[in-house]
mmCIF file as gemmi writes it, N, C-alpha and C atoms, coordinates in Angstrom:
data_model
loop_
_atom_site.group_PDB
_atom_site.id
_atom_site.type_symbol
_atom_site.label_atom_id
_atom_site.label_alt_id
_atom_site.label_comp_id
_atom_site.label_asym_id
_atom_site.label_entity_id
_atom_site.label_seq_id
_atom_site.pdbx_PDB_ins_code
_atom_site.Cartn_x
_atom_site.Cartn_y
_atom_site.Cartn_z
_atom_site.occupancy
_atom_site.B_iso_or_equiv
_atom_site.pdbx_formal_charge
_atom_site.auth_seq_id
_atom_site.auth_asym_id
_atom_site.pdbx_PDB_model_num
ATOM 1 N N . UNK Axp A 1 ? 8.517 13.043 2.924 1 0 ? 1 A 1
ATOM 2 C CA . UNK Axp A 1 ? 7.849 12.399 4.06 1 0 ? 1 A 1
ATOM 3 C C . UNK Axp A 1 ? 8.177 13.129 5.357 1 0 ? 1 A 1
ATOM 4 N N . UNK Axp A 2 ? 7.361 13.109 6.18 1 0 ? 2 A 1
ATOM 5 C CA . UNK Axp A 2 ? 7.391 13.995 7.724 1 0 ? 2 A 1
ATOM 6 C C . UNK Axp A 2 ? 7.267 12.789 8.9 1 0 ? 2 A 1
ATOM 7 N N . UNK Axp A 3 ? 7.6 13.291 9.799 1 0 ? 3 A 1
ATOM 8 C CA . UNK Axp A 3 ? 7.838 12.707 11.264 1 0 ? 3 A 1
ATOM 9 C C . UNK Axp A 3 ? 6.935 12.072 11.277 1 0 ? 3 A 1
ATOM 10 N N . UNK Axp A 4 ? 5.232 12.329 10.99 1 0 ? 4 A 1
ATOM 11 C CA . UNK Axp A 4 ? 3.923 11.839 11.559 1 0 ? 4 A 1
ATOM 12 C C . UNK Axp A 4 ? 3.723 10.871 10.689 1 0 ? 4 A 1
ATOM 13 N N . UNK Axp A 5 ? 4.258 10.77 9.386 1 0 ? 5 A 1
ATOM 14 C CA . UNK Axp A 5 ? 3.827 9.552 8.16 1 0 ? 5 A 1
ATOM 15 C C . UNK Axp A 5 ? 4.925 8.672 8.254 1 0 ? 5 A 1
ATOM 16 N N . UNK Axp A 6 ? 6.312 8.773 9.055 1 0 ? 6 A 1
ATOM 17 C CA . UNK Axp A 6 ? 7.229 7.799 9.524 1 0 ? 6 A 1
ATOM 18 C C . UNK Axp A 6 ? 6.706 7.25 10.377 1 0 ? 6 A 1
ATOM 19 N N . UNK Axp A 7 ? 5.975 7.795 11.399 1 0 ? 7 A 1
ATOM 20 C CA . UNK Axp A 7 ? 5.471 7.089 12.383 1 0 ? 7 A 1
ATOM 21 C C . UNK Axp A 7 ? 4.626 5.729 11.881 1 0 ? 7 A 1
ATOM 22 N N . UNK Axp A 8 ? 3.635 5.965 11.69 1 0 ? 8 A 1
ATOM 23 C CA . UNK Axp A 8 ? 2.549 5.928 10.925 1 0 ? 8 A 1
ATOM 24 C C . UNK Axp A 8 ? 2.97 4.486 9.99 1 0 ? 8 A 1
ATOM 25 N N . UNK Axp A 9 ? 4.131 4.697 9.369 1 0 ? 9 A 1
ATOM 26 C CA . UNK Axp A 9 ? 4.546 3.421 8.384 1 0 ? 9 A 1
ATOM 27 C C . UNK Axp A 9 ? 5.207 2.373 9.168 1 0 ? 9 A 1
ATOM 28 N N . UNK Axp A 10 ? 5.956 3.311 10.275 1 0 ? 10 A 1
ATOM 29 C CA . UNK Axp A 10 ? 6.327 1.97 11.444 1 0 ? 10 A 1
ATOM 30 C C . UNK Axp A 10 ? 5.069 1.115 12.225 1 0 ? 10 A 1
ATOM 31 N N . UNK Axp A 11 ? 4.097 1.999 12.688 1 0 ? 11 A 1
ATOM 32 C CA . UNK Axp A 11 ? 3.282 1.937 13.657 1 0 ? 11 A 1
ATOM 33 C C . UNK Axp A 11 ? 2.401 0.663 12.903 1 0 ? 11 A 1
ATOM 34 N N . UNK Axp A 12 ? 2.392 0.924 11.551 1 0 ? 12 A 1
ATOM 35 C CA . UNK Axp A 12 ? 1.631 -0.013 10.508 1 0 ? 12 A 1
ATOM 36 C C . UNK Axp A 12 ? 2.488 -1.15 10.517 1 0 ? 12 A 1
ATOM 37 N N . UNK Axp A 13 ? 3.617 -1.786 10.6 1 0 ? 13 A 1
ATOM 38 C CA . UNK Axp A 13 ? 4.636 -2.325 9.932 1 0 ? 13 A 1
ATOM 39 C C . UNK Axp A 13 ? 4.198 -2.345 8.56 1 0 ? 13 A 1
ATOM 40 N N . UNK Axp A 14 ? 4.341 -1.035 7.881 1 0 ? 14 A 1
ATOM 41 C CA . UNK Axp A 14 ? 4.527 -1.267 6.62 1 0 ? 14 A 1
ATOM 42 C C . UNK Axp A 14 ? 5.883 -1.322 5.719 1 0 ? 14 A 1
ATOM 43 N N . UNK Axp A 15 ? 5.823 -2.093 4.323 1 0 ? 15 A 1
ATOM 44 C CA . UNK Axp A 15 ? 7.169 -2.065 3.822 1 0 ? 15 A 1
ATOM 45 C C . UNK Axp A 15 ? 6.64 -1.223 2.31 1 0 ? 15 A 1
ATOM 46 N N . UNK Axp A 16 ? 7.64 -0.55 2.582 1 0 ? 16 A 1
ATOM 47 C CA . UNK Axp A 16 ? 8.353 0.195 1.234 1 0 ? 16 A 1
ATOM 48 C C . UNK Axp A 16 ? 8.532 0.065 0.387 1 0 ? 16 A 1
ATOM 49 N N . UNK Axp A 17 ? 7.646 0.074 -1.278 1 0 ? 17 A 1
ATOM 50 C CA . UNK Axp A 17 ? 8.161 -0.114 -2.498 1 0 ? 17 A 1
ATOM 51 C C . UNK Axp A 17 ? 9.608 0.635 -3.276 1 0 ? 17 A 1
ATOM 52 N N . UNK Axp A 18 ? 10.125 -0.09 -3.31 1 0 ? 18 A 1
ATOM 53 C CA . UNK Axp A 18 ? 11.442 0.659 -3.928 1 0 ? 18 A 1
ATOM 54 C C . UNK Axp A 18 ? 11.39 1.342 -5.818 1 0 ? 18 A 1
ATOM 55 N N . UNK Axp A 19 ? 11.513 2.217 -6.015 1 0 ? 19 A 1
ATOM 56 C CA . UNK Axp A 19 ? 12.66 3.177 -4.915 1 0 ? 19 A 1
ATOM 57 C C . UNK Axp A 19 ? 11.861 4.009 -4.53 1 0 ? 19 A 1
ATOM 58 N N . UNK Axp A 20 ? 12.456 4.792 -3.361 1 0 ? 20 A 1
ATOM 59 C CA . UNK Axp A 20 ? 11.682 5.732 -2.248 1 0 ? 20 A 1
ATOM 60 C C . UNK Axp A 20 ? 12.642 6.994 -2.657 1 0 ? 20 A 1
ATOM 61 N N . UNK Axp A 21 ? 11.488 7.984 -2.164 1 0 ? 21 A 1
ATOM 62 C CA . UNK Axp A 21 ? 12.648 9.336 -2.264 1 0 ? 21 A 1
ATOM 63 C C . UNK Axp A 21 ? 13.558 9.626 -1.101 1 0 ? 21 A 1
ATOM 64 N N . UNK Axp A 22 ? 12.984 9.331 0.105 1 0 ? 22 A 1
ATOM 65 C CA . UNK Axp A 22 ? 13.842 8.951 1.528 1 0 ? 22 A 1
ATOM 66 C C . UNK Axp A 22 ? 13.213 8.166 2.224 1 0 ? 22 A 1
ATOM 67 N N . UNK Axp A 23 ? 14.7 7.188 2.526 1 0 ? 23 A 1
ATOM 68 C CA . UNK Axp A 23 ? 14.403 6.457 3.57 1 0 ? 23 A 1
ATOM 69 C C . UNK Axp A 23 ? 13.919 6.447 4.843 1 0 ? 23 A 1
ATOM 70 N N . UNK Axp A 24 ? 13.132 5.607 5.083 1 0 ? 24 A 1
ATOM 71 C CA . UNK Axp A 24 ? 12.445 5.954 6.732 1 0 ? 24 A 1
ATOM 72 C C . UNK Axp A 24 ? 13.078 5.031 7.411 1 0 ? 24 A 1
ATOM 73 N N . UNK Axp A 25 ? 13.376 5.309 8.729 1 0 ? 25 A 1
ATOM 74 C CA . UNK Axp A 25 ? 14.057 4.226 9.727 1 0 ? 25 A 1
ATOM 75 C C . UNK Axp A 25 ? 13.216 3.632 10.267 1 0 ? 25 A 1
ATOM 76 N N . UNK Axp A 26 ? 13.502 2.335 10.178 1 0 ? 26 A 1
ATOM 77 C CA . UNK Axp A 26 ? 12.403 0.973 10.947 1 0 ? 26 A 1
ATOM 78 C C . UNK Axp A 26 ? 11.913 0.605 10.121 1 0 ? 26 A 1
ATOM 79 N N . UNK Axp A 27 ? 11.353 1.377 8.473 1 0 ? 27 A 1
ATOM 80 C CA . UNK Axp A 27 ? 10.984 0.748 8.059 1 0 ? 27 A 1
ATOM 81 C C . UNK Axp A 27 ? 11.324 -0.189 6.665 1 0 ? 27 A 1
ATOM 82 N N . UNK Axp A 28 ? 11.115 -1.686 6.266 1 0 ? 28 A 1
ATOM 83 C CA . UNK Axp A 28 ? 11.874 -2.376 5.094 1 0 ? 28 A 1
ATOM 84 C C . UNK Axp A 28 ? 11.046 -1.932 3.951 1 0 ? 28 A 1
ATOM 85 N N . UNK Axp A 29 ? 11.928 -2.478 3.04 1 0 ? 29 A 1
ATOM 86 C CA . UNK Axp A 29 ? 11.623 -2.108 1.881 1 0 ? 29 A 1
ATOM 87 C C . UNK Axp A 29 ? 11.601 -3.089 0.837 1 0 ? 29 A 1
ATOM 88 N N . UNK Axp A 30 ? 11.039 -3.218 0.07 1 0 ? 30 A 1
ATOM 89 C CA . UNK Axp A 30 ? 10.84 -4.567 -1.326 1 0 ? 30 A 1
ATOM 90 C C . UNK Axp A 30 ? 11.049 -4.039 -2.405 1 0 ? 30 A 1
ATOM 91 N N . UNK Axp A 31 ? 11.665 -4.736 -3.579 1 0 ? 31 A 1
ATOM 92 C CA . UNK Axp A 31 ? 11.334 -4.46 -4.742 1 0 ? 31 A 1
ATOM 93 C C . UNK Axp A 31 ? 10.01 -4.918 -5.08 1 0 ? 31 A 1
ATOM 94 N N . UNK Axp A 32 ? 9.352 -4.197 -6.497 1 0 ? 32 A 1
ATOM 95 C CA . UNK Axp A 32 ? 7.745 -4.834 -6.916 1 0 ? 32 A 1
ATOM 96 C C . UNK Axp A 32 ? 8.324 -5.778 -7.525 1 0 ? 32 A 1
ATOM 97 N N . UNK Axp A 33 ? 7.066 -6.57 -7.528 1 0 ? 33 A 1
ATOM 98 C CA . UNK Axp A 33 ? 6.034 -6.808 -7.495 1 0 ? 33 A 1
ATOM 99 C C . UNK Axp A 33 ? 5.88 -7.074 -5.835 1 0 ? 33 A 1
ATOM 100 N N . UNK Axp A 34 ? 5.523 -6.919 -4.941 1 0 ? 34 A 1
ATOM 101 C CA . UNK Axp A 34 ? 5.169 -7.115 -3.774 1 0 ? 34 A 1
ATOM 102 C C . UNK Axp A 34 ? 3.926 -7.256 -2.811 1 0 ? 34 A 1
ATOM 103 N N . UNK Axp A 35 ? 3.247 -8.126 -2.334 1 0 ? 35 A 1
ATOM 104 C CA . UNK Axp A 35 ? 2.084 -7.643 -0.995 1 0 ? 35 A 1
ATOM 105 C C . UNK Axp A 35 ? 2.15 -9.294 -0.477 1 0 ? 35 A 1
ATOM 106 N N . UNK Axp A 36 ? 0.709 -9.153 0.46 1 0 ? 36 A 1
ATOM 107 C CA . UNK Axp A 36 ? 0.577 -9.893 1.648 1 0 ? 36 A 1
ATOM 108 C C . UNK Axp A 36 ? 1.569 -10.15 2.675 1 0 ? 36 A 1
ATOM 109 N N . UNK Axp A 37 ? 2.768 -8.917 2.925 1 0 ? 37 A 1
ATOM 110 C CA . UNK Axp A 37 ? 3.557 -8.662 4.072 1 0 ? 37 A 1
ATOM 111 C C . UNK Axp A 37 ? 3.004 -9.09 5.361 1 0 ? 37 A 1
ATOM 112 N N . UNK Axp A 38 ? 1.816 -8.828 5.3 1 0 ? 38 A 1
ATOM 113 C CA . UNK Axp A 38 ? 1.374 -9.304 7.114 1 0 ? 38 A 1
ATOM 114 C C . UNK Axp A 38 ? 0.223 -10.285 6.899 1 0 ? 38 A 1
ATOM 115 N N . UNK Axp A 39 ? 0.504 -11.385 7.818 1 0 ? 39 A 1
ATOM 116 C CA . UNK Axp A 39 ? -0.56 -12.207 8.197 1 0 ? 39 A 1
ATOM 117 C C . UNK Axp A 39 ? -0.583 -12.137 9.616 1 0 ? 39 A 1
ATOM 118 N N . UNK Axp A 40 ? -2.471 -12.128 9.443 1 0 ? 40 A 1
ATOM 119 C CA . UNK Axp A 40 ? -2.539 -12.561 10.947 1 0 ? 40 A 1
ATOM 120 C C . UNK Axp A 40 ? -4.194 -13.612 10.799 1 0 ? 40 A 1
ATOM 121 N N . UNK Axp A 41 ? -4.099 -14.205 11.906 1 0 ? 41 A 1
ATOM 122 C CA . UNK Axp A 41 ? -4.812 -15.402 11.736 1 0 ? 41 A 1
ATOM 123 C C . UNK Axp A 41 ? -5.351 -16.167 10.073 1 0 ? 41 A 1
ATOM 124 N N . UNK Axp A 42 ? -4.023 -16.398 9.714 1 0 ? 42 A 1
ATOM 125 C CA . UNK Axp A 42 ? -3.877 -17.015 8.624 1 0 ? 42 A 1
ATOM 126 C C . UNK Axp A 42 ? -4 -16.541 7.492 1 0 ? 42 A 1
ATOM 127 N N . UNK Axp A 43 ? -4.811 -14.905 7.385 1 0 ? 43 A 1
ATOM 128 C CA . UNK Axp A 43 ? -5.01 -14.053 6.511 1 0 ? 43 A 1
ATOM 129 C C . UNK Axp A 43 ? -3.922 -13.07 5.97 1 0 ? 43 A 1
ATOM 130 N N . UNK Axp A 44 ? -3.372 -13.314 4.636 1 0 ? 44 A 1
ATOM 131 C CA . UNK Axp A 44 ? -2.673 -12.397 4.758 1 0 ? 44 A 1
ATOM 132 C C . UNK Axp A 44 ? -2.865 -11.28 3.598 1 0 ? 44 A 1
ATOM 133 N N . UNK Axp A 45 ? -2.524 -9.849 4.335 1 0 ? 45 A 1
ATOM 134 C CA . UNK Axp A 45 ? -2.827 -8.481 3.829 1 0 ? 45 A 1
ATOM 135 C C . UNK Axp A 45 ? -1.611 -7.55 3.321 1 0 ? 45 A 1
ATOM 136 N N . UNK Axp A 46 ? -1.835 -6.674 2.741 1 0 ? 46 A 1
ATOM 137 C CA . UNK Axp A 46 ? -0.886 -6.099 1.905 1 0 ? 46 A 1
ATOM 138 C C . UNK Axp A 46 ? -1.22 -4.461 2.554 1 0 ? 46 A 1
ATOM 139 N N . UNK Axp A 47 ? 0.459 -4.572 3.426 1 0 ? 47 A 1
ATOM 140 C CA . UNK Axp A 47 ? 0.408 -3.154 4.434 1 0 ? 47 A 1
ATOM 141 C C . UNK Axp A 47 ? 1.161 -2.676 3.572 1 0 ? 47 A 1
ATOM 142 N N . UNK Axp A 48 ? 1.328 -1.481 2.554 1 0 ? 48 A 1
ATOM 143 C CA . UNK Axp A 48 ? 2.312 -1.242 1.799 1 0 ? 48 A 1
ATOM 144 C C . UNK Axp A 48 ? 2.697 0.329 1.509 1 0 ? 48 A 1
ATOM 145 N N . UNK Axp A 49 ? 3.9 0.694 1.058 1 0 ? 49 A 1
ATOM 146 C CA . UNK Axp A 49 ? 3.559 2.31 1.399 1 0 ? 49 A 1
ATOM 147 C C . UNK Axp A 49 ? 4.587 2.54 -0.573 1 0 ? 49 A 1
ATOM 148 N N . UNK Axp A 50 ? 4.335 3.564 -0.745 1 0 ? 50 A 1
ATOM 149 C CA . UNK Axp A 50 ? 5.036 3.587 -2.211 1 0 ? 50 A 1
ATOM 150 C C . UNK Axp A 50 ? 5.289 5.672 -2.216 1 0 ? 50 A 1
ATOM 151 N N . UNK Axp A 51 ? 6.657 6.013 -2.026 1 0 ? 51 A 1
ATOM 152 C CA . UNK Axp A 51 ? 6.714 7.262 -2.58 1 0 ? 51 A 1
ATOM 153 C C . UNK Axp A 51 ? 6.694 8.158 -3.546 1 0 ? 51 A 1
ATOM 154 N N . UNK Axp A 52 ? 6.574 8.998 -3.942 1 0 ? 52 A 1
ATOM 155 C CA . UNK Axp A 52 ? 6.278 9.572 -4.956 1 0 ? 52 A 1
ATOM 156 C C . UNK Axp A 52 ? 7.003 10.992 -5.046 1 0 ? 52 A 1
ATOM 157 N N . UNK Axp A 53 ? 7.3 11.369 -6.269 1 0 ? 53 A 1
ATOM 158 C CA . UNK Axp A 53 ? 8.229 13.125 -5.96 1 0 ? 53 A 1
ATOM 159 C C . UNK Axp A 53 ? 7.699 13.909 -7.074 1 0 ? 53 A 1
ATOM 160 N N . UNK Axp A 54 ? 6.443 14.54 -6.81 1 0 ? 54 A 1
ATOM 161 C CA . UNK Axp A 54 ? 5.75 15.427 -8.248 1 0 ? 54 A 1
ATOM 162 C C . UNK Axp A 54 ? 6.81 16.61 -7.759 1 0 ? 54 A 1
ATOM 163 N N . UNK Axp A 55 ? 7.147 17.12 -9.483 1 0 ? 55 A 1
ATOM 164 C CA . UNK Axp A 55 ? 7.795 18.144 -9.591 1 0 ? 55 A 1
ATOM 165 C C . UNK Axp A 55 ? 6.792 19.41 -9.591 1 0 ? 55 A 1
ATOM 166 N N . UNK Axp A 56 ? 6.02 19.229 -9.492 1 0 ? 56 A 1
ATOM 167 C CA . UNK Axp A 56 ? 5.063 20.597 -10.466 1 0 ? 56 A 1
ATOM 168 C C . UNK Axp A 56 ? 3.733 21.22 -9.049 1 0 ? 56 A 1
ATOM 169 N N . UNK Axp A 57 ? 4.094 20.376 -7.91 1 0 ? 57 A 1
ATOM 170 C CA . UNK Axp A 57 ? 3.161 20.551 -6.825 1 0 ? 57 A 1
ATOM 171 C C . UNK Axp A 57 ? 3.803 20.174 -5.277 1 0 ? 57 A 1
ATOM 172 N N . UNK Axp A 58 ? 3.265 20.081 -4.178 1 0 ? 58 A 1
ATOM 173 C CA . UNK Axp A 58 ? 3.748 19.793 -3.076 1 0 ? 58 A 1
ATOM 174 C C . UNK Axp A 58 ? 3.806 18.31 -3.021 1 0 ? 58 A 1
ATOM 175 N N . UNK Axp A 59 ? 3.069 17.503 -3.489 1 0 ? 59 A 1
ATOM 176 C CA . UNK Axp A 59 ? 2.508 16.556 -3.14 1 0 ? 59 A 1
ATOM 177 C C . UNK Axp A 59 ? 1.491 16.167 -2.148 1 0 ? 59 A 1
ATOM 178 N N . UNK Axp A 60 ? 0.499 16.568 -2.09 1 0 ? 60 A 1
ATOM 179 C CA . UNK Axp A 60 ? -0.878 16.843 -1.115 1 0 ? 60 A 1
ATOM 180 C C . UNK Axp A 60 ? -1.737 15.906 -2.091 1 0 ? 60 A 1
ATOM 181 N N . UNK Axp A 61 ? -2.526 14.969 -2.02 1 0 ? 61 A 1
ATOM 182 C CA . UNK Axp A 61 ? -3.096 14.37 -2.7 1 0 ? 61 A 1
ATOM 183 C C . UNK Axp A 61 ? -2.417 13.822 -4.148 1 0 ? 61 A 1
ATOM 184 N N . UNK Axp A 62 ? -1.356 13.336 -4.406 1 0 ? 62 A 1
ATOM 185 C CA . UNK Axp A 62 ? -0.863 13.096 -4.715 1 0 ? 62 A 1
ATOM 186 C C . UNK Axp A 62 ? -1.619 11.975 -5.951 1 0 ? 62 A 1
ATOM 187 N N . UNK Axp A 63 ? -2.651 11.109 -4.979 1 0 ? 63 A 1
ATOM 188 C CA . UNK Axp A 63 ? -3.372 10.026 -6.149 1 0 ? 63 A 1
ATOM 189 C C . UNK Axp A 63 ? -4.496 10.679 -6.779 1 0 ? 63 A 1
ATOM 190 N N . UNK Axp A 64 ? -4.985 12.008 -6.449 1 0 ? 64 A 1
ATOM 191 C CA . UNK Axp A 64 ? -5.593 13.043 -7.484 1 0 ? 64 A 1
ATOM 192 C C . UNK Axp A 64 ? -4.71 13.673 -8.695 1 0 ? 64 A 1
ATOM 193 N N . UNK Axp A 65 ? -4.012 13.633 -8.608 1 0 ? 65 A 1
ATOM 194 C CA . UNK Axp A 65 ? -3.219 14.725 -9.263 1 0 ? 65 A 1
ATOM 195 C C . UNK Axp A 65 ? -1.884 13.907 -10.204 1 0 ? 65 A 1
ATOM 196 N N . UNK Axp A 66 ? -1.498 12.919 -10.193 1 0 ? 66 A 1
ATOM 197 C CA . UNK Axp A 66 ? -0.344 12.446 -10.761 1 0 ? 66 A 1
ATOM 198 C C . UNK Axp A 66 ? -0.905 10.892 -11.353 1 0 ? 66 A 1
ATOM 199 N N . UNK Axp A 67 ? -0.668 11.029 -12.629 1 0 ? 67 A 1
ATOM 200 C CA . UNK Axp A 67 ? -1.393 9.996 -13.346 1 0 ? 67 A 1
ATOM 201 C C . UNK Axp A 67 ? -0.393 8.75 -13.169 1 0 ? 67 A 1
ATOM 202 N N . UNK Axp A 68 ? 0.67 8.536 -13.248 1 0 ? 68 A 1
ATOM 203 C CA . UNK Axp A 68 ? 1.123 7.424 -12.336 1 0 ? 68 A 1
ATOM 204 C C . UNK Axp A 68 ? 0.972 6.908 -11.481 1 0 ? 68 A 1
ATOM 205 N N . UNK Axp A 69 ? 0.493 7.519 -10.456 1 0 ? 69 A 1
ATOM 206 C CA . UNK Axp A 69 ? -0.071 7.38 -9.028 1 0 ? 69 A 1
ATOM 207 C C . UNK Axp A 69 ? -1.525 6.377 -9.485 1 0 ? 69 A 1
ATOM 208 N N . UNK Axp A 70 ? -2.092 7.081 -9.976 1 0 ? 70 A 1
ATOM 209 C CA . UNK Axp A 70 ? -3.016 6.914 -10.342 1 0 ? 70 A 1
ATOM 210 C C . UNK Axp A 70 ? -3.666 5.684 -10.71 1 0 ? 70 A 1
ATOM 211 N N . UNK Axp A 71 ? -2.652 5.163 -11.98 1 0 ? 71 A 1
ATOM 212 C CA . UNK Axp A 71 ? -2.276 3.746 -12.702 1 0 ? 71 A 1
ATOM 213 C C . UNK Axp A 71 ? -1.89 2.234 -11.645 1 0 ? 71 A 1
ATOM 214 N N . UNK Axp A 72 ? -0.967 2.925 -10.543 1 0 ? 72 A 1
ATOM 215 C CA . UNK Axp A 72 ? -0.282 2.791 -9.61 1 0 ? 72 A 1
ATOM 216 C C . UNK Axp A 72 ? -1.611 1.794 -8.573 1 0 ? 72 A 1
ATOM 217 N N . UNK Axp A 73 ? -2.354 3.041 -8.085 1 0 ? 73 A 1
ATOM 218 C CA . UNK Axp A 73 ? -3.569 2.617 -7.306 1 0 ? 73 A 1
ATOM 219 C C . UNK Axp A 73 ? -4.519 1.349 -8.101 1 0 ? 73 A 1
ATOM 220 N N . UNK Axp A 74 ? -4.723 1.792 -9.222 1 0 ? 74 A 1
ATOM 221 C CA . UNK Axp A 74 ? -5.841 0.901 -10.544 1 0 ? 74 A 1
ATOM 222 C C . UNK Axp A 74 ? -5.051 -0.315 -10.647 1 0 ? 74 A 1
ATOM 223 N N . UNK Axp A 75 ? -3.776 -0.724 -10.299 1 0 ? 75 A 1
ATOM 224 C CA . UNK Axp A 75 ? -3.34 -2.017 -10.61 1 0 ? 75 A 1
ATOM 225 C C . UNK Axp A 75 ? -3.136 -2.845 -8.945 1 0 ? 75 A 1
ATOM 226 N N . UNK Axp A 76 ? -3.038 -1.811 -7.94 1 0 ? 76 A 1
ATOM 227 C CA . UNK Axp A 76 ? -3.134 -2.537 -6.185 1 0 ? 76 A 1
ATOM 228 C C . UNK Axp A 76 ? -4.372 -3.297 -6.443 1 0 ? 76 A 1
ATOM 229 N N . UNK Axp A 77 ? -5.345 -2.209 -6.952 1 0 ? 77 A 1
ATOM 230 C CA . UNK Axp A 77 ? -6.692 -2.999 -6.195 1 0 ? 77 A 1
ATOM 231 C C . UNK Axp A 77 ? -7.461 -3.994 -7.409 1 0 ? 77 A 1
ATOM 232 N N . UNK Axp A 78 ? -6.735 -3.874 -8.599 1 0 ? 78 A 1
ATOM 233 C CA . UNK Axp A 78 ? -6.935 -4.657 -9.908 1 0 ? 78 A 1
ATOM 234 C C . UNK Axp A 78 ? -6.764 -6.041 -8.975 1 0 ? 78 A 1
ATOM 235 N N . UNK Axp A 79 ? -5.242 -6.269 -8.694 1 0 ? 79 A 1
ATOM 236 C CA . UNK Axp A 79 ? -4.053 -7.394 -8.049 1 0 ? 79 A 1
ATOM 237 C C . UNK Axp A 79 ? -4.787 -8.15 -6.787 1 0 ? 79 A 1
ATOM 238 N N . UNK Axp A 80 ? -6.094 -7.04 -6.39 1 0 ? 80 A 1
ATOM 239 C CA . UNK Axp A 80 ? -6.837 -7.844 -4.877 1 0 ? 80 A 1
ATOM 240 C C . UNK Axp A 80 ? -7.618 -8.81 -5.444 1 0 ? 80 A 1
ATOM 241 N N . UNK Axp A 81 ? -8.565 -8.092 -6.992 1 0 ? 81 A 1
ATOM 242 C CA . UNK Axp A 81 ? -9.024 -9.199 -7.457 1 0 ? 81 A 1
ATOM 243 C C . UNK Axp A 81 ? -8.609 -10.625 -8.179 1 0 ? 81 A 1
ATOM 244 N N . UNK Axp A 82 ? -7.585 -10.317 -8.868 1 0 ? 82 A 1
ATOM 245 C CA . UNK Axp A 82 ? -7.097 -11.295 -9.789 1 0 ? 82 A 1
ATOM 246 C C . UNK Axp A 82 ? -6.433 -12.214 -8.916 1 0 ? 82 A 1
ATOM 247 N N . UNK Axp A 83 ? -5.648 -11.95 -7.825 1 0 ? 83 A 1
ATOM 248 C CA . UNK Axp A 83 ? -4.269 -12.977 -7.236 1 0 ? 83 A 1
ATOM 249 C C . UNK Axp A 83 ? -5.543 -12.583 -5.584 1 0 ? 83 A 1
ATOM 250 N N . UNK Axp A 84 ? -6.62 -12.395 -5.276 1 0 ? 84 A 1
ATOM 251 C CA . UNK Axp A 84 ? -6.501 -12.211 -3.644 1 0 ? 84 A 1
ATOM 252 C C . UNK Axp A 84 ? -6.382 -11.401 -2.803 1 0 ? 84 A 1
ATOM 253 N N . UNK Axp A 85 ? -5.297 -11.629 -2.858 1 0 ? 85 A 1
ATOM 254 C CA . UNK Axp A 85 ? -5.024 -10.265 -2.111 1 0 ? 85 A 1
ATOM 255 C C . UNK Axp A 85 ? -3.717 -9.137 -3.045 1 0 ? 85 A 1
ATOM 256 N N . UNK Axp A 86 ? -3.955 -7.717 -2.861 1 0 ? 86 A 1
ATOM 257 C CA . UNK Axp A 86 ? -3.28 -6.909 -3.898 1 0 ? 86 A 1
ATOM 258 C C . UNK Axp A 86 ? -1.934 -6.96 -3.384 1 0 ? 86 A 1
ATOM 259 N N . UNK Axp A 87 ? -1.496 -6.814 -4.584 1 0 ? 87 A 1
ATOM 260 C CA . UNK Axp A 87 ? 0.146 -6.49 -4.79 1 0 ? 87 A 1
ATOM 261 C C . UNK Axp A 87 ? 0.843 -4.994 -5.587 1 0 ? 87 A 1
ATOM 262 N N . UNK Axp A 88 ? 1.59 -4.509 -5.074 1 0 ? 88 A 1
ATOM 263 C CA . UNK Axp A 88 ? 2.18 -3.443 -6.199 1 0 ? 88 A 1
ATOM 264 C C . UNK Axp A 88 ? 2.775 -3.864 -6.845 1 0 ? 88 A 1
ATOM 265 N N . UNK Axp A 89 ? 2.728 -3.585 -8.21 1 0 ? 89 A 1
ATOM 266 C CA . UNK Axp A 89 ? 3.473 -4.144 -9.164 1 0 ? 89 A 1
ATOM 267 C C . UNK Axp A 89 ? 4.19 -2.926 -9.925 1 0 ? 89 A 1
């Protein structure tokens, strides 16, 4: 992770699926199953950030390229339909 995507996860208040490859300052962190971290006018949404460490690439698109990731994404937005609003699990 870089300066501009720390920002970025603060600036969001987003929280952190554990485990992370490094910690960002400011921002918390959950174990999964986790979402709807933020409500606002009674709605609540799932601001969430999840790291990842491919051995075999930089990590640049990361949910193209790494089939965990992948699985990862297919069960957030599975979790919006089934429970509402999505959760990482």
């Amino acid at each position: 992770p870089n300066s501009g995507l720390d920002a970025m996860a603060r600036a969001l208040r987003a929280t952190y699926i554990l485990p992370f490859v490094a910690e960002i300052d400011g921002v918390p962190t959950a174990a999964a199953p986790f979402g709807g971290n933020i409500v606002h006018d009674m709605v609540s949404y799932s601001v969430l950030g999840r790291q990842y460490s491919p051995t075999d690439y930089d990590g640049h698109f990361v949910v193209f390229q790494n089939a965990q990731t992948q699985a990862d994404v297919a069960s957030f937005l599975g979790t919006a339909v089934t429970l509402g609003v999505p959760e990482v699990r």
